[in-house]
N, CA, C and O atoms as CSV, one atom per row, in Angstrom:
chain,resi,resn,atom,element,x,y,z
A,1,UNK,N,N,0.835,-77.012,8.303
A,1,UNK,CA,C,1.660,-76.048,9.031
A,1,UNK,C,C,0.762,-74.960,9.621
A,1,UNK,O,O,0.273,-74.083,8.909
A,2,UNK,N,N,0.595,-75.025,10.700
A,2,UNK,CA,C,0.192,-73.860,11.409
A,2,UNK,C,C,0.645,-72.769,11.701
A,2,UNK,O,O,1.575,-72.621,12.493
A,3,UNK,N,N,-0.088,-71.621,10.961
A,3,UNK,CA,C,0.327,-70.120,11.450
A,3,UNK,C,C,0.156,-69.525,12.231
A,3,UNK,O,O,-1.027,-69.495,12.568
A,4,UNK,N,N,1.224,-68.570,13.142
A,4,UNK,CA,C,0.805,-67.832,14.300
A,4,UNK,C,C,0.074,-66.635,14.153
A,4,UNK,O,O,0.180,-66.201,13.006
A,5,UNK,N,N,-0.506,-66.065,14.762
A,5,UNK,CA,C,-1.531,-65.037,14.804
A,5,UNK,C,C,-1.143,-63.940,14.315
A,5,UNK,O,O,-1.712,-63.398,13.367
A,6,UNK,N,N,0.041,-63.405,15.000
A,6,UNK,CA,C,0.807,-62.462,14.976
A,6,UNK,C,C,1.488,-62.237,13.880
A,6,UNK,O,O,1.463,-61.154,13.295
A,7,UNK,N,N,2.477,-63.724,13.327
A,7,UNK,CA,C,3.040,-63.928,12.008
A,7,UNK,C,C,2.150,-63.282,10.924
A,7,UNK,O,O,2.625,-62.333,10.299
A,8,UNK,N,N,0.670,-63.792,10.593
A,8,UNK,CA,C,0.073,-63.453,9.499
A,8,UNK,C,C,-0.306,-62.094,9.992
A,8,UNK,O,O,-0.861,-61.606,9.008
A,9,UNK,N,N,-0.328,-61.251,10.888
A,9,UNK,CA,C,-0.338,-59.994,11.115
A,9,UNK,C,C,0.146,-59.024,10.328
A,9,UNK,O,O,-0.310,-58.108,9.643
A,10,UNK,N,N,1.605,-59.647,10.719
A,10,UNK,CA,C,2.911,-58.900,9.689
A,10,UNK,C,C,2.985,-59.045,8.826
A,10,UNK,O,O,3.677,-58.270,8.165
A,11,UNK,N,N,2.157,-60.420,8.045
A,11,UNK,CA,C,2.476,-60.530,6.863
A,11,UNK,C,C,1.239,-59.731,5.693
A,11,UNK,O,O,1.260,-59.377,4.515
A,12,UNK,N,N,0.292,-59.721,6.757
A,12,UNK,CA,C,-0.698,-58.669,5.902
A,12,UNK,C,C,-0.079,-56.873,6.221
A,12,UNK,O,O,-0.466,-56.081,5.361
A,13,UNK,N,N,0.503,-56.473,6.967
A,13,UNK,CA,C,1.131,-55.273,7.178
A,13,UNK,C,C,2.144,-55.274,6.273
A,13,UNK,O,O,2.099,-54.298,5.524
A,14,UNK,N,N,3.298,-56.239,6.023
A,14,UNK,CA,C,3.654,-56.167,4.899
A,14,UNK,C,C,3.800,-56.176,3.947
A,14,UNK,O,O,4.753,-56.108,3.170
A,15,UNK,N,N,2.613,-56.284,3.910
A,15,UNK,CA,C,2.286,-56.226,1.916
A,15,UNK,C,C,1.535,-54.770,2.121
A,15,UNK,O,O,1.969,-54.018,1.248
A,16,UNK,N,N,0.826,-54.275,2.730
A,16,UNK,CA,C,0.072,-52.792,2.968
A,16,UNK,C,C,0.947,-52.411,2.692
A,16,UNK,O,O,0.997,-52.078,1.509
A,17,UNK,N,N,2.077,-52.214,3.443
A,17,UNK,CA,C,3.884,-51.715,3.420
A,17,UNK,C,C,4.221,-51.291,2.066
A,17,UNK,O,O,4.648,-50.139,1.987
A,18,UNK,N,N,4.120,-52.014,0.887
A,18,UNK,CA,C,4.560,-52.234,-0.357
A,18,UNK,C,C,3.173,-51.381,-1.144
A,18,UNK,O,O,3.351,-50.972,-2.292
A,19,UNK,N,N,1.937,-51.172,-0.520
A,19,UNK,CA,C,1.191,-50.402,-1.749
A,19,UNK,C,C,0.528,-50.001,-0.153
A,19,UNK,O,O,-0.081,-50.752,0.609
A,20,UNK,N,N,0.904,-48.481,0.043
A,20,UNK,CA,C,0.125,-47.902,1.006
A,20,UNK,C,C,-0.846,-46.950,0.872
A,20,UNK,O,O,-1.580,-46.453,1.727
A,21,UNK,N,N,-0.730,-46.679,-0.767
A,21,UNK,CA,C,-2.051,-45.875,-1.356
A,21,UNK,C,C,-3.878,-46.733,-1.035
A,21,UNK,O,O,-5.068,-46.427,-0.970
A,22,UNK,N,N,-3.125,-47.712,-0.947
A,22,UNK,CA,C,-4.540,-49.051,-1.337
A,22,UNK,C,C,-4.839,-48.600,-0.165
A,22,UNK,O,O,-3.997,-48.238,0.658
A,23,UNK,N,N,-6.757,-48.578,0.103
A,23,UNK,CA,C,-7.535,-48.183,1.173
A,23,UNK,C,C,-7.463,-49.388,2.081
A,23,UNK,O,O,-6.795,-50.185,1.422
A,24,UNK,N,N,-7.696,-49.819,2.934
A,24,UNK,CA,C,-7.919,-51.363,3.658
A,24,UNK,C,C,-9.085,-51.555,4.583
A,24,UNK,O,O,-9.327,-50.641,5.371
A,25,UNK,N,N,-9.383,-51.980,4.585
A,25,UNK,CA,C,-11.031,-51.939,5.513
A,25,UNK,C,C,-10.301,-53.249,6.688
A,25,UNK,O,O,-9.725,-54.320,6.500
A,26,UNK,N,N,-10.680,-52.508,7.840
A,26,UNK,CA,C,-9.841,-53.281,8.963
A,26,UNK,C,C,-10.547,-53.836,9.665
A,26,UNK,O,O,-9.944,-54.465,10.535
A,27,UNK,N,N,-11.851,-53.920,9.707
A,27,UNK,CA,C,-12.772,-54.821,10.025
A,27,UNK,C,C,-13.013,-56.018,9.385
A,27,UNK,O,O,-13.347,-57.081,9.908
A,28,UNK,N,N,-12.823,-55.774,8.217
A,28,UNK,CA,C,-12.950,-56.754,7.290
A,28,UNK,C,C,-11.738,-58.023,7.236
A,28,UNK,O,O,-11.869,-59.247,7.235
A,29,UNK,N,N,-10.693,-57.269,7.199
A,29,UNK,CA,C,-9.205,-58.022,7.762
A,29,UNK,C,C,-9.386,-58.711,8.798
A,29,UNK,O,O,-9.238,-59.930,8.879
A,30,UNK,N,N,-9.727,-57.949,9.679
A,30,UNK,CA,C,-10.100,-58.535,11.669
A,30,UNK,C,C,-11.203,-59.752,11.281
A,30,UNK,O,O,-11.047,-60.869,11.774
A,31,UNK,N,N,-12.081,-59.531,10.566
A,31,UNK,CA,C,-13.194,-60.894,9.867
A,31,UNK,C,C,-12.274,-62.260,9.733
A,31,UNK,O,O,-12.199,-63.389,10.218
A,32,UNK,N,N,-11.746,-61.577,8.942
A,32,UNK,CA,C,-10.900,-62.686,8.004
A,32,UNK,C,C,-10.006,-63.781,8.924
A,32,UNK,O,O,-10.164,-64.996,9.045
A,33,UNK,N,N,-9.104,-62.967,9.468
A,33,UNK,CA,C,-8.276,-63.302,10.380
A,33,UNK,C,C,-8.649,-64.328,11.784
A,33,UNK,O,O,-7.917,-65.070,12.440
A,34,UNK,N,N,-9.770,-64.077,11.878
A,34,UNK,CA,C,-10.727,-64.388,12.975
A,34,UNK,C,C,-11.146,-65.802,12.536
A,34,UNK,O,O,-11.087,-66.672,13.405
A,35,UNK,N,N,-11.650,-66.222,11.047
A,35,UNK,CA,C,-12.236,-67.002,10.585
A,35,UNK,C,C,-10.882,-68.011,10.826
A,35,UNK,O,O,-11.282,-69.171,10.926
A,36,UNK,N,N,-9.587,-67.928,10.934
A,36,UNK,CA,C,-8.340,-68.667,10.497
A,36,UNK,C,C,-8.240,-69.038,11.970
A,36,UNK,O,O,-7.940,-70.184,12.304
A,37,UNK,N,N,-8.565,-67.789,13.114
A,37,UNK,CA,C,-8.073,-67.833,14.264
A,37,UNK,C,C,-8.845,-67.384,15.350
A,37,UNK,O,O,-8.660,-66.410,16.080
A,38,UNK,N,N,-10.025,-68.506,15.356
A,38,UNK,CA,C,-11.118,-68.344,16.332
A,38,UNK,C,C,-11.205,-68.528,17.690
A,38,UNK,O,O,-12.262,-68.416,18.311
A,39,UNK,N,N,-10.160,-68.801,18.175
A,39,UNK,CA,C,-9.902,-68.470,19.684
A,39,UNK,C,C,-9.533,-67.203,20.093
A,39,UNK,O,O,-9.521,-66.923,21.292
A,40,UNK,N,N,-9.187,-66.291,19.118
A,40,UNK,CA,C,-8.511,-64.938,19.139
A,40,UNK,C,C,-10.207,-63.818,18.914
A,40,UNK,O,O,-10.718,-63.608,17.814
A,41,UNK,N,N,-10.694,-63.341,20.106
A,41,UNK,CA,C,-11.134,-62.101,19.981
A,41,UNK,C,C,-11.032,-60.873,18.933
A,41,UNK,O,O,-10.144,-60.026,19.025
A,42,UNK,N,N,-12.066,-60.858,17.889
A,42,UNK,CA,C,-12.062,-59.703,16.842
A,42,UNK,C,C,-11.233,-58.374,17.601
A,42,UNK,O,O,-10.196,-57.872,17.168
A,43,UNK,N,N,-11.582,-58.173,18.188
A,43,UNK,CA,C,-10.842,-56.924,19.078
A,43,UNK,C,C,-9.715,-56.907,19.273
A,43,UNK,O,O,-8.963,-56.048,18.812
A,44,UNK,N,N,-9.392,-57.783,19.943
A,44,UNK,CA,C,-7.841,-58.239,20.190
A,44,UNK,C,C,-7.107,-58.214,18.278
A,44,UNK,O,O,-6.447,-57.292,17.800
A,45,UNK,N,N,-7.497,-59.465,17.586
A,45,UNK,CA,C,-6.997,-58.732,16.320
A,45,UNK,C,C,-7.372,-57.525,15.895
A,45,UNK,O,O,-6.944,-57.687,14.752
A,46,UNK,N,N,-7.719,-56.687,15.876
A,46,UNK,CA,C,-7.757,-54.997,15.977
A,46,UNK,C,C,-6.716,-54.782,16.404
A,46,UNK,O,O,-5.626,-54.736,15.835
A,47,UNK,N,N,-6.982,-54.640,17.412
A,47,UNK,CA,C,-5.603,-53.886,18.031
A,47,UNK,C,C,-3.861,-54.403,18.058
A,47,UNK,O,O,-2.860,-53.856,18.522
A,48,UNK,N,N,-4.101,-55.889,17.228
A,48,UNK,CA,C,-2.431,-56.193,17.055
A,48,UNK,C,C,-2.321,-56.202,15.531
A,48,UNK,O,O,-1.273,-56.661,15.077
A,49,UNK,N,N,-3.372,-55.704,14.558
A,49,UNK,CA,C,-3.180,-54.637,13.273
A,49,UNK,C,C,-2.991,-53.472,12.807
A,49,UNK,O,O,-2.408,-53.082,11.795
A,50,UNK,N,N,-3.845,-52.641,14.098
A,50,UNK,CA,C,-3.078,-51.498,14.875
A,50,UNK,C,C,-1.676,-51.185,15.212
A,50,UNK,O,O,-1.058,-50.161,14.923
A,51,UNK,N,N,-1.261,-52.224,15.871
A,51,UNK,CA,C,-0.074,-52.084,16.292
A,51,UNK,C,C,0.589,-52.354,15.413
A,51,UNK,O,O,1.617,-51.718,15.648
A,52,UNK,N,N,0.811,-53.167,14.023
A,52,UNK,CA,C,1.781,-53.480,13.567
A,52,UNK,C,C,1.725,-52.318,11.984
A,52,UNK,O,O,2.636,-52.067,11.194
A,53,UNK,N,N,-0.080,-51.700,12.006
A,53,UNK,CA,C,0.510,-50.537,11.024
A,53,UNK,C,C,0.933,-49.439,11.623
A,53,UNK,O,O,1.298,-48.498,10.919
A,54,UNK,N,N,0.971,-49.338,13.091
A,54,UNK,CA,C,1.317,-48.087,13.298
A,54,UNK,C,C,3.204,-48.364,13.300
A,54,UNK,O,O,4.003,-47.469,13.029
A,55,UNK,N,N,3.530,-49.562,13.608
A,55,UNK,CA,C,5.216,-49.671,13.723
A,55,UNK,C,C,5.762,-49.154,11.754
A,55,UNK,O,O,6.609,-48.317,11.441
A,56,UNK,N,N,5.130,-49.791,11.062
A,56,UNK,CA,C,5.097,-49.646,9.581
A,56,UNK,C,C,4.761,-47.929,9.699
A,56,UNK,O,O,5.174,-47.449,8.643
A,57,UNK,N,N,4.366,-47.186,10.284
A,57,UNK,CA,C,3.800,-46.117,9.914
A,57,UNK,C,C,2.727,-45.782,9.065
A,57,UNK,O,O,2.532,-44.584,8.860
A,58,UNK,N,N,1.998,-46.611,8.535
A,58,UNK,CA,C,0.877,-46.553,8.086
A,58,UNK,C,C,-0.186,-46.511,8.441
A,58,UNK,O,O,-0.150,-46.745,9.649
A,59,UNK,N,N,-1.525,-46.291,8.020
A,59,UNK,CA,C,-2.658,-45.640,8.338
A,59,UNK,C,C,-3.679,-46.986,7.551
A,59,UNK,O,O,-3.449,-47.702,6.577
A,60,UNK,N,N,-4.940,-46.891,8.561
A,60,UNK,CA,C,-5.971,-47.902,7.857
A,60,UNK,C,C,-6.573,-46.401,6.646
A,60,UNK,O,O,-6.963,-46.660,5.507
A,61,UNK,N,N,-6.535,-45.186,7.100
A,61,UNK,CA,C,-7.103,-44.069,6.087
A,61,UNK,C,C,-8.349,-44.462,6.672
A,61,UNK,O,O,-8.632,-45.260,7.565
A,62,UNK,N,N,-9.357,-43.315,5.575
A,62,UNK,CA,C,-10.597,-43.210,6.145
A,62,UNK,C,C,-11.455,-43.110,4.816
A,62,UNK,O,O,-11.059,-42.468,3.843
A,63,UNK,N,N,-12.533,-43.723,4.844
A,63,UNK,CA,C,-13.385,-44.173,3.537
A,63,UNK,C,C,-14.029,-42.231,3.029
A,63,UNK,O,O,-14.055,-41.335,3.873
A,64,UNK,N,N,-14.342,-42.075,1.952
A,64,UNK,CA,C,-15.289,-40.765,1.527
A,64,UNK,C,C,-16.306,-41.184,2.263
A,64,UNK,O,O,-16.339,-42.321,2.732
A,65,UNK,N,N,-17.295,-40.249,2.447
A,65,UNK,CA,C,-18.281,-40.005,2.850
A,65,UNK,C,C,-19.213,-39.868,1.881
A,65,UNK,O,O,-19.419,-38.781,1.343
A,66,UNK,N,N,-20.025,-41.237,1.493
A,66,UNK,CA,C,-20.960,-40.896,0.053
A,66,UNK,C,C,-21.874,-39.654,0.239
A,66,UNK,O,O,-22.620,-39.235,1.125
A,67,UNK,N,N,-21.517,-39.296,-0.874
A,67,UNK,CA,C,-22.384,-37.917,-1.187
A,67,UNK,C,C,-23.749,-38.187,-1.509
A,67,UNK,O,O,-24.518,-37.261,-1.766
């Protein structure tokens, strides 16, 4: 069964959804995603993880700054 791009989008936004304390590294996601769906531009998935945490209202957050 093949998944759509977009589908597993939402489905990683919706689980963020459910624990939005958890940090997420969105490059790393965009990696991942990429590896499943290599006709799809890292960038392009960026920006439709973007889009689907900003509909969720959530935030990728921002890492500390090692001291």
């Amino acid at each position: 069964m093949n998944r759509d791009l977009m589908a597993e989008v939402n489905d990683q936004a919706d689980r963020a959804a459910k624990n939005p304390e958890k940090m997420l590294d969105r490059t790393r996601l965009a990696h991942a995603l990429h590896d499943e769906f290599p006709e799809t531009p890292i960038i392009d998935i960026i920006d439709k993880l973007n889009m689907a945490w900003r509909k969720r209202g959530l935030s990728f957050g921002i890492s500390p700054r090692p001291l």
